[in-house]
C-alpha positions as CSV (number, residue, x, y, z in Angstrom):
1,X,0.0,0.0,0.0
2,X,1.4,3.6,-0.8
3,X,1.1,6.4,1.4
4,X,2.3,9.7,0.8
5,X,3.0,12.0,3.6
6,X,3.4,15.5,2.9
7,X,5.3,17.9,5.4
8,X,5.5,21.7,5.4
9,X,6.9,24.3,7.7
10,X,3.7,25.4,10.2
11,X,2.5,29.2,9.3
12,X,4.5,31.6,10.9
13,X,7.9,29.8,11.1
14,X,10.5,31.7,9.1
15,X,11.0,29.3,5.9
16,X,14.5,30.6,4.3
17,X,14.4,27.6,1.3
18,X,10.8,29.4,0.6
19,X,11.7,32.8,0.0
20,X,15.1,31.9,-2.0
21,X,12.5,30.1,-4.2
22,X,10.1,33.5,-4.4
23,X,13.3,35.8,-5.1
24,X,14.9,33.7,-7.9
25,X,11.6,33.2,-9.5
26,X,11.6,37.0,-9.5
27,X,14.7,37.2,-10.7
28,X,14.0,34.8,-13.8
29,X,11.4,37.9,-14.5
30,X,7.9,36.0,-12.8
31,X,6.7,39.2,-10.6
32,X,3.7,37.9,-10.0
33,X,5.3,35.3,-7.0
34,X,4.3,36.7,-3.7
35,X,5.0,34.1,-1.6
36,X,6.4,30.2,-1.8
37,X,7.0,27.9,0.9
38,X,8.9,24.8,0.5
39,X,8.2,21.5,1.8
40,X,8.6,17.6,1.1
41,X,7.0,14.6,0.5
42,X,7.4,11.2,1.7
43,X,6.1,8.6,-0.2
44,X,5.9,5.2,1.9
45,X,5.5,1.5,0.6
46,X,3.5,-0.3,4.0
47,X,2.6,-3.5,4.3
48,X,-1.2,-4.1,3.4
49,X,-3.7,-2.7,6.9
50,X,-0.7,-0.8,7.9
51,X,-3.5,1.9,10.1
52,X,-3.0,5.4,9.7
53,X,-2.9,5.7,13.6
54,X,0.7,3.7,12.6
55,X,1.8,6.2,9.7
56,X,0.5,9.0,12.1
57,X,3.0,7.6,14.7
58,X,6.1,7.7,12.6
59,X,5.1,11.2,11.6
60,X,5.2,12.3,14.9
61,X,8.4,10.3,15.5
62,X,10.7,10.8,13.1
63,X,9.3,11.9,9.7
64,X,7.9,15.6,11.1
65,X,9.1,17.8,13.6
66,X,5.8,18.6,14.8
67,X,6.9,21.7,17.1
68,X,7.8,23.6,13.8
69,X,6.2,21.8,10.8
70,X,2.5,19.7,10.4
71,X,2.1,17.1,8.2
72,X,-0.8,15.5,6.1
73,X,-1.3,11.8,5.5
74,X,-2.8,10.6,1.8
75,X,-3.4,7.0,2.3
């Protein structure tokens, strides 16, 4: 079974890989870029009835660090 996790910085927390991404867009000429944020995916291959209470534990454990970043499961 594949499950994708996908992890991002929590609103607020100052996101330096983001806002190198908004000012060399806006270099390249694309004005239009207010704002990016940079995050990154996690695609997992689990064992068949692997619960999302189990992904949801290695998410908390290793794969986010929830005091600065959240994280949504796609099962």
């Amino acid at each position: 079974m594949k499950v994708r996790v996908d992890v991002m910085l929590k609103t607020g927390v100052l996101d330096p890989q983001g806002e190198a991404v908004r000012h060399a867009l806006g270099a390249l000429g694309f004005e239009g870029v207010e704002g990016a944020r940079q995050g990154k995916v996690i695609e997992l291959d689990l064992a068949d009835g692997t619960s999302e209470d189990e992904v949801k534990a290695m998410c908390e454990k290793l794969l986010a660090n929830t005091v600065i970043e959240s994280y949504a499961i796609h099962m």
